[in-house]
C-alpha positions in Angstrom: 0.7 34.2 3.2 1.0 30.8 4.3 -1.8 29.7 7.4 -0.8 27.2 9.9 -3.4 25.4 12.0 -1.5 23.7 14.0 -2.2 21.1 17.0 0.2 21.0 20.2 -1.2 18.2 21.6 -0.8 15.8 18.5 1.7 12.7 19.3 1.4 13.8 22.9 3.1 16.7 22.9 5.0 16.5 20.0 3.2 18.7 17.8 4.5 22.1 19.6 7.9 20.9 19.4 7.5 20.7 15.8 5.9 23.6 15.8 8.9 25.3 17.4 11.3 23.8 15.2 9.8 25.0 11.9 8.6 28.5 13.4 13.1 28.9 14.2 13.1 28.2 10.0 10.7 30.5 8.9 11.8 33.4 11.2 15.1 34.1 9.7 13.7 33.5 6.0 11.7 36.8 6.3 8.6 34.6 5.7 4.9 36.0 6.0 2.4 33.6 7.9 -0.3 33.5 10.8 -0.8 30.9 13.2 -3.6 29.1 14.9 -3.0 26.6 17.6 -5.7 24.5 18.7 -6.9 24.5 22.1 -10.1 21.4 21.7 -11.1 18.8 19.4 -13.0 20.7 16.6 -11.4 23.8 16.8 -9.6 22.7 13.6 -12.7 22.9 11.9 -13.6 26.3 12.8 -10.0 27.7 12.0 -10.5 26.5 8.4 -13.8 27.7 8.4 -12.9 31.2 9.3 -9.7 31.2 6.8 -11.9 30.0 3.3 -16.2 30.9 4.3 -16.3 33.8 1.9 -13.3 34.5 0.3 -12.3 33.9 -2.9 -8.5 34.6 -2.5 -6.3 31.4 -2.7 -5.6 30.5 0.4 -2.3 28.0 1.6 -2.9 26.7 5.0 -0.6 23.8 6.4 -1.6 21.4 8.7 1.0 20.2 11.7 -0.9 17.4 13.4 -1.9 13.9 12.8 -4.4 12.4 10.7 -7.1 13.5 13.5 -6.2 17.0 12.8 -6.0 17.2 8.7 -9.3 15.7 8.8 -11.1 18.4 11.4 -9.6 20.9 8.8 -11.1 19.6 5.6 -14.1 19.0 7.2 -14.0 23.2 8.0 -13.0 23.7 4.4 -15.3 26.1 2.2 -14.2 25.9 -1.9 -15.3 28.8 -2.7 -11.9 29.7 -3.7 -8.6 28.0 -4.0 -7.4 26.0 -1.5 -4.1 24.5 -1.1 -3.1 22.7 1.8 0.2 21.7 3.3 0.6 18.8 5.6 3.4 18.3 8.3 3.1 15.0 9.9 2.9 14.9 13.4 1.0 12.2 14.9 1.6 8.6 16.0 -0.2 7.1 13.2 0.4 8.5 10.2 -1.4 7.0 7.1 -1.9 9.7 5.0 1.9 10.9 5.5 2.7 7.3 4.4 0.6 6.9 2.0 1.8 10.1 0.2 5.3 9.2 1.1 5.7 12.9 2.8 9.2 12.9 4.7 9.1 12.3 8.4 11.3 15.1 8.9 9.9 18.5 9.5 11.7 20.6 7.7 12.0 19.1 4.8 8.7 18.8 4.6 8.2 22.9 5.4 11.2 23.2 2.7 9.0 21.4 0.1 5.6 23.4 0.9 8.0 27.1 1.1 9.1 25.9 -2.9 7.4 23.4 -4.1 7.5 21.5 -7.1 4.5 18.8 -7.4 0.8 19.4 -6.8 -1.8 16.9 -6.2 -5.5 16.9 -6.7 -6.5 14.3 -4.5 -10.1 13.0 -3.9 -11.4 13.5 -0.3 -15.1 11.1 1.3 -18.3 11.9 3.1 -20.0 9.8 5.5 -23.6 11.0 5.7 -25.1 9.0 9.3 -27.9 9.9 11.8 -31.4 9.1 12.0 -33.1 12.3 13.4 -30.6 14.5 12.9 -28.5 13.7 9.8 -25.0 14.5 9.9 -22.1 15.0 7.1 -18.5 14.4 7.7 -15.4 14.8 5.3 -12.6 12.3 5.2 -9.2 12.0 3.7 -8.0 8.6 4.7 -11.1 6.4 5.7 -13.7 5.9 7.1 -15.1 2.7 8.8 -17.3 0.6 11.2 -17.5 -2.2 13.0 -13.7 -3.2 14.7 -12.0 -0.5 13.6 -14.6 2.2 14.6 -14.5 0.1 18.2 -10.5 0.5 18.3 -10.3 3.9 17.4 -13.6 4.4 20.3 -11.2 2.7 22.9 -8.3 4.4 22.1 -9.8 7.2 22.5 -11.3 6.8 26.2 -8.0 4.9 27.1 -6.4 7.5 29.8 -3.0 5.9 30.1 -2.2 6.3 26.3 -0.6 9.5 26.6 2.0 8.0 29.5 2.7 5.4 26.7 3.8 7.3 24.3 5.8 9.5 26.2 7.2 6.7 27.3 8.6 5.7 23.8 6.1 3.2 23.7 3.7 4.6 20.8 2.4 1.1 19.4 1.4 -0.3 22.9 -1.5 1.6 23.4 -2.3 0.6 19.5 -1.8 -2.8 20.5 -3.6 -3.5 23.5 -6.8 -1.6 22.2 -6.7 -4.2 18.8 -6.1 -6.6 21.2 -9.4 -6.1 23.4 -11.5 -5.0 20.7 -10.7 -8.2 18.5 -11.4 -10.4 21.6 -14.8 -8.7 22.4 -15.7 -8.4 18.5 -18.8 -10.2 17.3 -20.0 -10.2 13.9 -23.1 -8.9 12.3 -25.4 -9.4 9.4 -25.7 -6.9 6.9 -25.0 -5.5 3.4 -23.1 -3.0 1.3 -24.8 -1.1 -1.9 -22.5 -0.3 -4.3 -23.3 3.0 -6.7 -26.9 2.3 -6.0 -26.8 -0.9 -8.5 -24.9 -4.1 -6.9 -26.3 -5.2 -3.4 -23.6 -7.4 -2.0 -24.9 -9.3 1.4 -22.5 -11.1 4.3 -23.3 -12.9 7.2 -20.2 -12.2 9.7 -19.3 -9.0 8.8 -16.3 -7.8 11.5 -15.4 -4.5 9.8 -16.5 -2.5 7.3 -13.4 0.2 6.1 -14.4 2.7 2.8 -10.6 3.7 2.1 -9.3 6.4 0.3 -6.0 5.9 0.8 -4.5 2.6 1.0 -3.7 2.2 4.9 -5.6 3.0 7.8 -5.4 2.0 12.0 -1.8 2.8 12.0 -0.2 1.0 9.2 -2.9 -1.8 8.2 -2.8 -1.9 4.7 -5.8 -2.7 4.3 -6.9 -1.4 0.2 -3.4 -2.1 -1.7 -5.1 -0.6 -4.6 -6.5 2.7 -3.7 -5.8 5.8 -5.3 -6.6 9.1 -4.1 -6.9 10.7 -7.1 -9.1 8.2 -9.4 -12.8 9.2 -8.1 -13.3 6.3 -6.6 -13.2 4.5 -2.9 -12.2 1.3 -1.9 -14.9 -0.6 0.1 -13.2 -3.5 2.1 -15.3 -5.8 4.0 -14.0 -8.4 6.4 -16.1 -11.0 6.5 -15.2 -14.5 7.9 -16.4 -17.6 8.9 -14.4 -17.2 12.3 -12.3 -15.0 14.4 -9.2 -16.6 13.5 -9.9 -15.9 10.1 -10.1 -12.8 10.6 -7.2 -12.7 12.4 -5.1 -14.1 9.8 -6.7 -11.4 6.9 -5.8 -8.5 9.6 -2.2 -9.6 10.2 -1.8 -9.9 6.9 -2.9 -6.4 5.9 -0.3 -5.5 8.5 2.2 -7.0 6.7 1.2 -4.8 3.9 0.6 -7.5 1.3 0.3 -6.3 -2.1 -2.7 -8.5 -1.7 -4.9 -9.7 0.9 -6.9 -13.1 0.2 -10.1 -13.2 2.6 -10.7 -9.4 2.2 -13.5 -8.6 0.2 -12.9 -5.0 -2.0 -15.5 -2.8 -4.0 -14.6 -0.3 -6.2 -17.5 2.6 -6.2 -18.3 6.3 -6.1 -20.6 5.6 -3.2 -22.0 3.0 -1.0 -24.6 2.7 1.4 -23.6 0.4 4.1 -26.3 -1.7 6.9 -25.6 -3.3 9.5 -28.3 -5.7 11.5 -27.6 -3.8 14.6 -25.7 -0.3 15.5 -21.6 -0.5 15.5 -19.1 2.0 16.1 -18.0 4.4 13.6 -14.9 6.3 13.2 -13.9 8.9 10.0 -9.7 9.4 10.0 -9.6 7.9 13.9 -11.9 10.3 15.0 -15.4 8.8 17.1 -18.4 9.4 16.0 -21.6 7.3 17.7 -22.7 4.0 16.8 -24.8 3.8 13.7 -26.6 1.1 11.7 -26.4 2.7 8.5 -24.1 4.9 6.5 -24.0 6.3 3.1 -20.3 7.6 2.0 -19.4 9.4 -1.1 -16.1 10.4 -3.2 -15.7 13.8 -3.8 -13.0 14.0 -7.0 -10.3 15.6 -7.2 -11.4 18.4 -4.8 -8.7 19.4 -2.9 -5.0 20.8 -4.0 -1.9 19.1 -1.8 1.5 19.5 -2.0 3.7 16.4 -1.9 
């Protein structure tokens, strides 16, 4: 039994034609599946939820969606038993579709998960934030704060984006959001604590991204060296004297270097990150509020993919 969770709305709109394009495969094949199509943000999470709290039968459930979407579902995820999951790319991003080199066509990708010949065990983060109330979030692809977390915040609130992209314009949006946020962005104080041991302090910190994969924001490559599979996340701090610094460490991550002088990169299990004052978060693209502090951790080798 294979589960789809699958949402419509992913690359504005796009997801359901996917959707309808790999349910015209399957039907003739005599394949046996169930399908959930989110309706809200979140609703990921519970779908997941209701497939794996309990049982211990292994259960296959594909993703179609962006990065937005794979992340609400392994954030619903219960291991009790095993878990395989399937991803078809959908979204306007991409970075874990590009980082695991999946196919951008559909059905080759649905032809690899229906007979597939390479598994992955591939580590997945937690960011644990909040001062009353503590929170836990799962990541596959990153998690971060400071510019980034502000980009992914205006993107999010930006109401023309849609019209953008179903204009064939997908990177403006992108564009114009990096655009503000870099020319608003002011740098803060703080420090990053690596495995509890090595305190590393900065004085203009810009961005703070924990990667477990190697790109984030839409192609940045922004931790060449990051494996998904080691244990281990990449902490990448950009910290710089001035803005044009920074500018020149950012366009060069989207150049995907092989390496990036200026940007500073800690290898660790976990880090606790502060900041002097509170700056927006984001886990895969997805908001969450401003925060001061954050403590993120690498899960090994948790989760079975196919690629």
């Amino acid at each position: 039994m294979y589960y789809f969770i699958i949402n419509p709305c992913s690359g504005s709109g796009r997801g359901r034609k996917v959707w309808n394009k790999v349910e015209r495969y399957l039907l003739p094949r005599g394949v046996e599946y169930r399908v959930f199509l989110t309706e809200r943000p979140g609703q990921a999470t519970e779908f997941a939820q209701q497939l794996t709290r309990g049982s211990r039968d292994p259960r296959l459930i594909v993703v179609v969606g962006g990065d937005g979407t794979v992340n609400e579902v392994v954030d619903g995820i219960c291991f009790g038993g095993a878990v395989t999951l399937g991803y078809i790319p959908v979204g306007v991003k991409g970075d874990l579709a590009r980082s695991l080199k999946l196919s951008r066509s559909p059905l080759r990708n649905m032809k690899k998960i229906l007979h597939p010949k390479y598994y992955k065990l591939v580590d997945y983060g937690v960011v644990t934030y909040g001062d009353e109330a503590v929170r836990h979030r799962r990541f596959m692809v990153s998690a971060g704060i400071g510019l980034n977390g502000a980009v992914c915040q205006s993107l999010l609130n930006m109401r023309s984006a849609r019209l953008w992209r179903y204009l064939a314009l997908k990177r403006l949006p992108n564009c114009l959001c990096e655009t503000a946020q870099y020319v608003k962005a002011r740098p803060a104080k703080g420090y990053i604590l690596l495995d509890g041991e090595k305190r590393v302090e900065f004085n203009n910190i810009y961005q703070v991204a924990v990667q477990n994969h190697s790109f984030e924001g839409g192609g940045y490559r922004i931790a060449p060296g990051a494996d998904c599979s080691d244990g281990r996340l990449e902490v990448c701090v950009l910290s710089n004297a001035s803005k044009l610094q920074a500018l020149g460490v950012l366009t060069r991550a989207w150049q995907k270097r092989s390496y990036n002088k200026g940007m500073r990169i800690y290898s660790c299990r976990e880090a606790r990150i502060h900041m002097e004052r509170p700056m927006a978060v984001h886990v895969d693209g997805e908001c969450c509020s401003s925060q001061s502090d954050l403590e993120v951790r690498c899960i090994e080798r948790a989760l079975r993919m196919i690629v």
